[in-house]
VEXDOTI-160921 format. One line per 4 residues: number of its first residue (from 1); their letters; for each residue x, y, z of C-alpha. Coordinates in Angstrom, 2 decimals, padded with zeros to 5 digits. Example, Ala and Ser with C-alpha at 12.3 -4.5 7.8 and 13.67 -1.06 7.14 Angstrom:
% residues 2
1	AS	012.30,-004.50,007.80 | 013.67,-001.06,007.14
***
This chain:
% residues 550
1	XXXX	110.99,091.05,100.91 | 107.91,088.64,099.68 | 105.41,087.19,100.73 | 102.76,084.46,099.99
5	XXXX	099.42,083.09,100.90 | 098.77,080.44,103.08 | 098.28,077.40,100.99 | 094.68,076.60,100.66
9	XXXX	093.56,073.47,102.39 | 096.38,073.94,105.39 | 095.77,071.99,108.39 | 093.72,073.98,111.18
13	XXXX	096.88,075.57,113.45 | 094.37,076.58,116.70 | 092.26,073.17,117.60 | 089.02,073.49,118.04
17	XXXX	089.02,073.97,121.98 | 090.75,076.69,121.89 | 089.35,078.41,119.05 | 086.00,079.64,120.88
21	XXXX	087.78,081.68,123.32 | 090.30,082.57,120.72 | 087.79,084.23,118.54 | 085.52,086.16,120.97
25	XXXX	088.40,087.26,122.66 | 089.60,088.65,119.47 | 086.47,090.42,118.57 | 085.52,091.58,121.90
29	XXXX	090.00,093.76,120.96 | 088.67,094.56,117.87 | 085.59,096.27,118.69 | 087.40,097.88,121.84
33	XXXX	089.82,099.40,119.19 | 087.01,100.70,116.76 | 085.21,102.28,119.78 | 088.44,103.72,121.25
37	XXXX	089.97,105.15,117.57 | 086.46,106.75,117.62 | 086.92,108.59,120.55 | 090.09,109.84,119.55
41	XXXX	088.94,111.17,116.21 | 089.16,114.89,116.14 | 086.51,117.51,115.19 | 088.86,120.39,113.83
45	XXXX	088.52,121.54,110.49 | 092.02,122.76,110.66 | 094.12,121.27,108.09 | 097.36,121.95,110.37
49	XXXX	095.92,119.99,113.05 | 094.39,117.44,110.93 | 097.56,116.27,108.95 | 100.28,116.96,111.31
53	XXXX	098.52,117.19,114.81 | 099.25,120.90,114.98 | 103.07,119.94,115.36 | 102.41,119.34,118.88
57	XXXX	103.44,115.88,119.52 | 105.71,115.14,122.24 | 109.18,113.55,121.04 | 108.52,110.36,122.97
61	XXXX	105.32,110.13,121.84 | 105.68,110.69,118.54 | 108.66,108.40,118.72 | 106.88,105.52,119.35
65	XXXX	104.40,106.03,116.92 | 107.08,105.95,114.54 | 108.63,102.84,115.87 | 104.91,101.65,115.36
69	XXXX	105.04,102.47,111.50 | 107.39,099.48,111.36 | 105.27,096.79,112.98 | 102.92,095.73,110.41
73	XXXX	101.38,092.58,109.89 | 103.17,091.53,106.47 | 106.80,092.30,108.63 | 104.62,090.13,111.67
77	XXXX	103.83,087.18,109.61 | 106.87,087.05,106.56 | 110.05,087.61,108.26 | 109.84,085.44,110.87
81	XXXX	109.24,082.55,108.72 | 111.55,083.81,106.02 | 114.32,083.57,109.15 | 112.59,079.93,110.23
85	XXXX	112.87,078.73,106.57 | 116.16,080.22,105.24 | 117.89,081.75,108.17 | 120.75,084.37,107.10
89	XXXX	118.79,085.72,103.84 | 115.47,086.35,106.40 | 118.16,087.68,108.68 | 119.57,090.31,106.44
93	XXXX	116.26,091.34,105.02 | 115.39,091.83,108.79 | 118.69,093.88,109.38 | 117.97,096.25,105.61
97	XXXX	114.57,096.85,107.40 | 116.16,097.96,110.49 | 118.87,100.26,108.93 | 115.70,101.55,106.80
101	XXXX	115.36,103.96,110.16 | 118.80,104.75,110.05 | 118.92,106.11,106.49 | 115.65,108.25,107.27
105	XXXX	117.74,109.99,110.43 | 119.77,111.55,108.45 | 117.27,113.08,105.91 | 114.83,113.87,108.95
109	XXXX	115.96,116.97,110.62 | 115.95,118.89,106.88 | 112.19,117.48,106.00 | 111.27,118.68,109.35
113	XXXX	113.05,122.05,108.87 | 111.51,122.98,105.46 | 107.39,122.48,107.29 | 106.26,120.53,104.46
117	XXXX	104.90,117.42,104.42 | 103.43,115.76,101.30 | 106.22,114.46,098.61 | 104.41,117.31,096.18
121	XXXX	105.69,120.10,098.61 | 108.88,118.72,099.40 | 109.65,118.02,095.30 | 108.51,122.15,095.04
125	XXXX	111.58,123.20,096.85 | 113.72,123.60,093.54 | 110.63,123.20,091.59 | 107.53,125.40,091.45
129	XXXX	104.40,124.89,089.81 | 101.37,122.19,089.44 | 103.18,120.00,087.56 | 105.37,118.92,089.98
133	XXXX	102.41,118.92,092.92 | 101.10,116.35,090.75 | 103.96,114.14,090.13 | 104.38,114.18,093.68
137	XXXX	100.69,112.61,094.29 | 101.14,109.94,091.46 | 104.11,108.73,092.90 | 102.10,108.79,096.69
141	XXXX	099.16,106.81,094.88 | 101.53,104.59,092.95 | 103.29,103.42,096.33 | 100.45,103.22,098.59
145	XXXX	098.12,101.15,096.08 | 100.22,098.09,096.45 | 101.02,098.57,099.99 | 097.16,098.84,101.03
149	XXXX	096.67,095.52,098.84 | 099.13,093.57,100.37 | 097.84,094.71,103.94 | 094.54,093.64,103.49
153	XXXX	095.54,090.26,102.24 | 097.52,089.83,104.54 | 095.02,090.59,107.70 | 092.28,088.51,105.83
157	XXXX	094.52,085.55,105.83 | 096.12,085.56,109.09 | 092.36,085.67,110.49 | 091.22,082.84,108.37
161	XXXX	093.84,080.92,109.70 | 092.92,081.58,113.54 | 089.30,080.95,113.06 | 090.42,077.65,111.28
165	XXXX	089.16,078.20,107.51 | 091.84,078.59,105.30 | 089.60,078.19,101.84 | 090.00,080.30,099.38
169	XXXX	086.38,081.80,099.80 | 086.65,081.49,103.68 | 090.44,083.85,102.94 | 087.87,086.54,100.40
173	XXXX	085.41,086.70,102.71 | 087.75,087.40,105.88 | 089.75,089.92,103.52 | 086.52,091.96,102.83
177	XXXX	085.68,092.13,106.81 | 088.94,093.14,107.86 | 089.15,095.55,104.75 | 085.48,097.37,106.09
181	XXXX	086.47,097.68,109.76 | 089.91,098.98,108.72 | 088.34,101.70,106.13 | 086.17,102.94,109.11
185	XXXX	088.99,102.87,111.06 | 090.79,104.86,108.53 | 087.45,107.20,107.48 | 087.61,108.68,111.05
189	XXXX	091.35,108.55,111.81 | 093.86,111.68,111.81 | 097.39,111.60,112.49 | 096.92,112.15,116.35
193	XXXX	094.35,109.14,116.57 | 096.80,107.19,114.46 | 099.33,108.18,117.20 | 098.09,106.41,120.18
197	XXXX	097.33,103.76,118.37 | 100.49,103.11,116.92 | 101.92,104.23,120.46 | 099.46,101.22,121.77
201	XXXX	100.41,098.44,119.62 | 104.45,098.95,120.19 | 104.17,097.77,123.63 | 101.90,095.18,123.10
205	XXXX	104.19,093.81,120.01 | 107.14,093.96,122.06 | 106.04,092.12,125.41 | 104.13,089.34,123.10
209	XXXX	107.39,088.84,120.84 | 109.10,088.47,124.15 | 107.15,086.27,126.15 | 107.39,084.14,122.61
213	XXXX	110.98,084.01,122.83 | 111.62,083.49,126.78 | 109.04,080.44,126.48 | 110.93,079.31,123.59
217	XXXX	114.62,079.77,125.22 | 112.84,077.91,128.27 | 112.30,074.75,126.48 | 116.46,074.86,125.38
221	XXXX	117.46,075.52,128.78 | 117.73,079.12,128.83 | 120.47,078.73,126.12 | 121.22,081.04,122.54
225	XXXX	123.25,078.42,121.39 | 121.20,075.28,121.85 | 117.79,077.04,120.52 | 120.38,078.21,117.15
229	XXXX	121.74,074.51,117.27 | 118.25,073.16,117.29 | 116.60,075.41,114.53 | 119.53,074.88,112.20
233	XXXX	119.07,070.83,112.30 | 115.58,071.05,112.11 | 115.53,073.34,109.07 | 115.30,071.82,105.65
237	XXXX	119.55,072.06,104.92 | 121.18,072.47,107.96 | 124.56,072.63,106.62 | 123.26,075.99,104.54
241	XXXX	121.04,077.57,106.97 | 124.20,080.22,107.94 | 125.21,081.18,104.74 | 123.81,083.19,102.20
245	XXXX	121.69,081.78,099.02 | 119.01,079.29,100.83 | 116.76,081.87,099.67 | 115.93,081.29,096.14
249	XXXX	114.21,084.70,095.82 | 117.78,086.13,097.15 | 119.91,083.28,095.05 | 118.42,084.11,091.56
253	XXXX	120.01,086.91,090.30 | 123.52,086.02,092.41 | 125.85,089.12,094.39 | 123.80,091.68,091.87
257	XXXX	120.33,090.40,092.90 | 120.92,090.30,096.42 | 122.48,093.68,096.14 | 119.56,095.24,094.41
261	XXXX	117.32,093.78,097.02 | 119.79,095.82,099.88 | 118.95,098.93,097.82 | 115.73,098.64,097.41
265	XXXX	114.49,097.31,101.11 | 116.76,100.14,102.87 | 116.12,103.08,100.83 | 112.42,102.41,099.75
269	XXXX	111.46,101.47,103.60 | 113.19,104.99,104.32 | 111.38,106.91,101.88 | 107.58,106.01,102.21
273	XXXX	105.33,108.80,102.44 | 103.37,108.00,105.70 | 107.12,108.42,107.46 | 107.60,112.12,105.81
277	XXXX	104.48,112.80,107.50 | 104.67,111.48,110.69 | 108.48,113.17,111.38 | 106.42,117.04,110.29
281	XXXX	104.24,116.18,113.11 | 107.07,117.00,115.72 | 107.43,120.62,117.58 | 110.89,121.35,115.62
285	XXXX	113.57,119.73,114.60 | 115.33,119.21,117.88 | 112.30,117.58,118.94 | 112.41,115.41,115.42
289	XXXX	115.90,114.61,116.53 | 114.94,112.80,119.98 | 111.73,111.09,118.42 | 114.07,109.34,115.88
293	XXXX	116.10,108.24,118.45 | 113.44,106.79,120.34 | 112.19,105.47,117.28 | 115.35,103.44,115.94
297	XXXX	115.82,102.28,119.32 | 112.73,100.70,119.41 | 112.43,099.45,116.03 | 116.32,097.75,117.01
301	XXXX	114.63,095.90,119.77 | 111.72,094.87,117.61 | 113.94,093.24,114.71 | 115.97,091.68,117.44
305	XXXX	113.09,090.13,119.09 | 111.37,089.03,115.40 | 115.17,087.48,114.51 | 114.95,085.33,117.66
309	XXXX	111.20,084.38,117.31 | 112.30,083.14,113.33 | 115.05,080.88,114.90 | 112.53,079.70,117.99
313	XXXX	110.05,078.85,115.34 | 112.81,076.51,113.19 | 113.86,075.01,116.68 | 110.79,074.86,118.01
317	XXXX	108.08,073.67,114.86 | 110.60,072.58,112.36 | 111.08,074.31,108.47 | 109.66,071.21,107.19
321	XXXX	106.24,071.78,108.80 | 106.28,075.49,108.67 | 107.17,074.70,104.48 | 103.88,071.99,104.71
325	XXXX	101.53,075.23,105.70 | 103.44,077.70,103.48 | 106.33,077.70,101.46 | 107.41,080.93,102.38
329	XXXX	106.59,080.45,106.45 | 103.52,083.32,106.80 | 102.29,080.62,109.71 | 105.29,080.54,111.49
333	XXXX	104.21,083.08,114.42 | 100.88,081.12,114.95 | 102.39,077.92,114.64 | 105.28,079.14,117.18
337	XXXX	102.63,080.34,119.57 | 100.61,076.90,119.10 | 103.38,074.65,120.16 | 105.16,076.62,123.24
341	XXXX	102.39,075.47,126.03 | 100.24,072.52,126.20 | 097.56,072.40,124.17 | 094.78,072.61,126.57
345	XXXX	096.48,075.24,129.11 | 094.80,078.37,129.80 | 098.05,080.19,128.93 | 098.09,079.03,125.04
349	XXXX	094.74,080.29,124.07 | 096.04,083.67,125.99 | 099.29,083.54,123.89 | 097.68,082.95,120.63
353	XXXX	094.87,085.49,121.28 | 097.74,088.04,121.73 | 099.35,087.14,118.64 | 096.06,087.78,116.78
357	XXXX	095.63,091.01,118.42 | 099.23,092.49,117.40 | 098.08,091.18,113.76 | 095.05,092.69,113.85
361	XXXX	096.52,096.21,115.30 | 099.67,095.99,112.24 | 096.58,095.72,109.87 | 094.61,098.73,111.48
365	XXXX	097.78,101.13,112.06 | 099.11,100.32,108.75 | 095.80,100.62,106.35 | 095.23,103.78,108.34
369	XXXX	098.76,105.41,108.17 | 099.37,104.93,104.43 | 095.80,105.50,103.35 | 095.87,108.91,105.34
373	XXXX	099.14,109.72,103.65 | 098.09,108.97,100.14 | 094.56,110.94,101.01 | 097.09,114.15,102.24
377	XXXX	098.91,114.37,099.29 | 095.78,113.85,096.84 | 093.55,116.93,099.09 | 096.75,118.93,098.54
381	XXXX	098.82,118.18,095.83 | 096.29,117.02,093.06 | 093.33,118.49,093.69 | 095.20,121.58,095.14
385	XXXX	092.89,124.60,096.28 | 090.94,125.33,092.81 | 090.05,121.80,092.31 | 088.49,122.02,096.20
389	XXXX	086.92,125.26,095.08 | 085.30,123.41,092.19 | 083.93,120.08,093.97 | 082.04,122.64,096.72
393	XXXX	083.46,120.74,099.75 | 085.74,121.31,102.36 | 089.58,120.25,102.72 | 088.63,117.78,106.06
397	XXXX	086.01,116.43,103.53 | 087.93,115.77,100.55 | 090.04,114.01,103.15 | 087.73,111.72,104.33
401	XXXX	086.90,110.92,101.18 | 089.79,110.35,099.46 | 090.80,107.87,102.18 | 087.69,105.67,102.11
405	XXXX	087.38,105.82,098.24 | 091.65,104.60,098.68 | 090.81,101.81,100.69 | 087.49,100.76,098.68
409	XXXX	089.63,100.53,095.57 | 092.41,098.69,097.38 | 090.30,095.89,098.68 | 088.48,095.49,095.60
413	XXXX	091.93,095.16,093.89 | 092.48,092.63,096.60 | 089.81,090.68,096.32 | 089.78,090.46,092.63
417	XXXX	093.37,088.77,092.26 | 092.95,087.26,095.38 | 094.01,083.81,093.47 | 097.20,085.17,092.09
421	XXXX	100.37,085.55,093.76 | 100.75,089.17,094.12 | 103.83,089.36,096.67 | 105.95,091.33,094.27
425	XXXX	103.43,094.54,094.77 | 105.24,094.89,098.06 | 108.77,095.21,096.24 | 107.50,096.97,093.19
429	XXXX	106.02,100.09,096.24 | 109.65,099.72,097.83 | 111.16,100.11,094.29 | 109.75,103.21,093.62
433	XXXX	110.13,104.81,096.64 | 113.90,103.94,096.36 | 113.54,105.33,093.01 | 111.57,108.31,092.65
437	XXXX	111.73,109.60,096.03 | 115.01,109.43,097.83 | 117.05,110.79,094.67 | 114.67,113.71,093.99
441	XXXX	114.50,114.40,097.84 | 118.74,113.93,097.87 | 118.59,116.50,094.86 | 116.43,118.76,096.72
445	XXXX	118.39,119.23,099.96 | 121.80,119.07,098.26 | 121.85,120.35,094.65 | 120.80,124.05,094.35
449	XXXX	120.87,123.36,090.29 | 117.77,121.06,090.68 | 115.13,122.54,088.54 | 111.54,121.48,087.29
453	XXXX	112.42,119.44,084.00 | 115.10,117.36,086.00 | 112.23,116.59,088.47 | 109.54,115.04,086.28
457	XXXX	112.11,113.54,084.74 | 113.25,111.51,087.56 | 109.93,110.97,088.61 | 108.11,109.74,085.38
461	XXXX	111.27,108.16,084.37 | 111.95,106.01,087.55 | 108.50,105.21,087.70 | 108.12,104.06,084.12
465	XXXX	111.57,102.00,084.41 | 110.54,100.88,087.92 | 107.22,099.18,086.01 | 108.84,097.93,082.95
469	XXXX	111.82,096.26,084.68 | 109.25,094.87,087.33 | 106.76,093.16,084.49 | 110.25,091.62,082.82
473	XXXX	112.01,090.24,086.01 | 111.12,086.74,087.41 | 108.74,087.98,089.91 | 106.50,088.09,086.98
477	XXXX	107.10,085.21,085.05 | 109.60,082.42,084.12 | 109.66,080.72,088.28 | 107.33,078.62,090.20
481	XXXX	107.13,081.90,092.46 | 106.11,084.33,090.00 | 102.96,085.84,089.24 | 102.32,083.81,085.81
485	XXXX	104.64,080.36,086.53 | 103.46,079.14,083.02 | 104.49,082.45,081.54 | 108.65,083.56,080.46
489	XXXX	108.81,086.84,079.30 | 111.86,088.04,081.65 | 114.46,089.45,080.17 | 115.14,091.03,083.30
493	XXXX	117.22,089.06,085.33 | 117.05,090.28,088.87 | 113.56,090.79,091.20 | 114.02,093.83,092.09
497	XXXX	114.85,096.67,089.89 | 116.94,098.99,092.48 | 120.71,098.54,091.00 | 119.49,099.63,087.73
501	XXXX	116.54,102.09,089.03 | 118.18,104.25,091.66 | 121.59,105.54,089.66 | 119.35,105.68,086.23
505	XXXX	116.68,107.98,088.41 | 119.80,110.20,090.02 | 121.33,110.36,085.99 | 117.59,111.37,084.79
509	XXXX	117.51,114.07,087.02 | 121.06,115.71,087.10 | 120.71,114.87,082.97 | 117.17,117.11,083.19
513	XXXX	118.69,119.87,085.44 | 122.12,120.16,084.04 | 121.11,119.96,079.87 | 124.24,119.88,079.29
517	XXXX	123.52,119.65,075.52 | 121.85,122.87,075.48 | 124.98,123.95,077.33 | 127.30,122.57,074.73
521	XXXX	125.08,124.05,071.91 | 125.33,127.24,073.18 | 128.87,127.49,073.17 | 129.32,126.19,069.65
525	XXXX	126.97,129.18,068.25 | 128.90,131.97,070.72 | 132.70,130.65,070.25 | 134.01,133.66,068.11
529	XXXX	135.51,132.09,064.61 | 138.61,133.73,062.47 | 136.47,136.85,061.16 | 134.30,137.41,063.93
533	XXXX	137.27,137.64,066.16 | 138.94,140.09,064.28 | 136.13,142.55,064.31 | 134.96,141.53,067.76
537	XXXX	135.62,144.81,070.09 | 137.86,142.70,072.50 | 140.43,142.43,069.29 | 140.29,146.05,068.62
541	XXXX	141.24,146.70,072.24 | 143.82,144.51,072.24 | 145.37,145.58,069.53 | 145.54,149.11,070.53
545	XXXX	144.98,149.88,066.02 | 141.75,150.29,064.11 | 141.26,147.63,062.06 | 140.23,149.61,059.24
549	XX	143.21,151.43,058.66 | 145.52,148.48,059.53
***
């Protein structure tokens, strides 16, 4: 799953009429959320209650929420045009994002069980000690980095395109006012805050993404097929819009690429830390149970609605203008929402401003929920209780901190290589949560021979083959897409490193665990040769003689 920045210089999507109403409208929701995330910000010094809501949220509650964690704005603004632009490869990256949910059910119920809820205590199971506390954090920090980045640029240039200033500058300057509302947002947030939010935006995604598609199936008639027949002639190769390989980011590396990209979309989505730590928030695991299945039924409808708002955008706009604004479709949604009503109507501004307003919520909910994640697991796994004792402050503190001080480094990350194409940071965070996480938390549950050294090694070692075979695929170099286009250094042929990552990480850790050199060693220095085993006592008692006197 990528995704790209609106080309600079695209043509102004909103018209000026509209865009007045569009933008007060849109700051009048945004200070209404601020204000309202505010009041919901708790005063308890409680750590329980802080990170986990005192495990008191209701299952459909927290089920929504969780639903929630899958709306955000990079899912909002790529997929749909990924579907508009190359139909079945935006459709099955849609579908591995769905299934995501699926994988997590059946690893929920045990997480929930064990009451822990940073990757550090869940990798302590079958392995004790600092050490692995910390691996736990560096592979939080080295997920949620790239995930805050992408967020950010994403909401910074989504709301340069609605206030009809897509410059580069005009893109920075929007990034770094959506990045300082969302850090206070996330300074004063806690997972039941986060909650309603989340529980706020679901509804509000859903109904927009529908209204979206009934207008759109109005102007076909009321007809699937026609709205499907129009979007595949008016996308840029009709006869291949169906069938798998339009996608050159899927084509490259052939049925191994788009394989890797299965295992790394499914598994990584399944494994990020914000989900480990929304399912501990749940009364017990019966009550984990139900909020799953509210959650995947949810998140079902949600895909299903963004699937049918890529094909209303092909049928509706065309590929070839949604490829003139950006090659990879990020305007689709606005453009979608542009073109369904007349262009001075009452009921277009509303439709836009609604779009905006999911956006901007996806960019809140998701800054907030990884941020607060990553700041958990660095109060408790890396600085741990001494390293509290030694700064002089509080846990809620070091919380608070450690979340702004994440998102202050994040959008200065942002803005710095704002110019670049950074779209693989979003695979290279799903890589090594398909990577590091799910086999160590497989091994945890399942293997009761999972020890320390196998750990760290499947940590360090999927993380440092997850960043070498990143830098040396094409999403770095040797494509138009890549990060350096004037660059070839891959030797690496596919984007995404799961097919090699994932069994390497699970052979790193049973290899660890297991030692079975040491094992094999050991028996070669106690297997009893000729002499010993004559005066070994097991020969003497066989024998029923002495061997001295023969």
């Amino acid at each position: 799953m990528t995704t790209y920045l609106l080309s600079v210089g695209s043509p102004d999507l909103i018209g000026t009429a509209a865009r007045g109403a569009i933008i007060s409208t849109f700051l009048v929701f945004i200070g209404l959320c601020l204000l309202w995330v505010f009041t919901l910000a708790t005063q308890d010094d409680d750590p329980e209650r802080l990170y986990v809501a005192g495990r008191s949220l209701p299952p459909a509650l927290n089920g929504v929420a969780m639903a929630g964690e899958q709306i955000t704005v990079v899912i909002l603004v790529s997929l749909p045009g990924a579907i508009a632009l190359f139909g079945y490869d935006g459709v099955s990256t849609a579908v591995d994002s769905a299934l995501a949910l699926g994988v997590f059910l059946l690893l929920a119920s045990r997480i929930r069980a064990t009451r822990r809820y940073t990757l550090g205590e869940l990798f302590s199971l079958r392995a004790e000690g600092p050490g692995v506390r910390i691996a736990g954090a560096v592979v939080t920090l080295c997920i949620a980095v790239p995930l805050l980045m992408v967020q950010l640029r994403a909401g910074g240039i989504t709301t340069a395109l609605l206030i009809g200033m897509p410059s580069e500058r005009a893109q920075v300057v929007c990034t770094l006012l959506m990045g300082f509302l969302v850090t206070c947002f996330a300074g004063v947030a806690d997972l039941r805050g986060t909650s309603f939010v989340q529980a706020a935006k679901v509804p509000v995604a859903l109904a927009t993404l529908a209204a979206v598609t009934l207008l759109a199936l109005r102007l076909f008639d009321w007809s699937p097929g026609s709205l499907l027949s129009a979007a595949m002639d008016k996308s840029v190769s009709p006869d291949e819009y169906l069938s798998p390989g339009l996608w050159e980011h899927s084509a490259g590396g052939g049925t191994l690429g788009t394989l890797s990209d299965h295992i790394v979309v499914i598994l990584g989505t399944a494994m990020m830390p914000h989900l480990l730590l929304r399912v501990s928030a749940s009364r017990d695991v019966p009550a984990a149970r139900r909020s799953l299945s509210v959650a995947v039924g949810l998140t079902g409808l949600f895909y299903l609605l963004l699937i049918t708002t890529g094909f209303a955008a092909a049928a509706v706009v065309g590929g070839g203008r949604i490829g003139a604004v950006d090659v990879r479709g990020q305007g689709a949604p606005i453009l979608l929402a542009s073109e369904l009503l007349p262009h001075h109507s009452t009921g277009r501004v509303v439709l836009i401003t609604l779009v905006a307003c999911v956006a901007f919520l996806a960019v809140l909910t998701a800054v907030a929920s990884v941020s607060f994640a990553a700041a958990v697991s660095v109060t408790r796994d890396l600085l741990g209780r001494k390293g509290r004792s030694r700064i002089g402050i509080g846990e809620p503190a070091v919380l608070r901190l450690s979340v702004v001080a994440l998102c202050a480094v994040s959008l200065l990350l942002t803005t710095a290589v704002h110019r670049y194409p950074v779209e693989f940071l979003l695979a290279f965070s799903l890589s090594l949560a398909a990577t590091c996480v799910f086999p160590a938390v497989v091994y945890s549950f399942l293997w009761s021979g999972f020890g320390r050294h196998g750990l760290l090694w499947l940590v360090y070692g999927g993380l440092a083959l997850c960043t070498l075979l990143t830098l040396a695929s094409p999403a770095v170099s040797g494509t138009k897409y890549a990060l350096l286009p004037d660059q070839d250094f891959n030797l690496f042929p596919l984007h995404t490193p799961g097919l090699v990552s994932v069994p390497s990480a699970f052979l790193l850790g049973w290899l660890g665990s297991a030692r079975p050199w040491e094992r094999t060693t050991h028996h070669r220095h106690a297997a009893p040769g000729p002499a010993s085993a004559r005066s070994a006592p097991g020969a003497r008692i066989g024998s029923g003689k002495d061997p001295v006197s023969g």
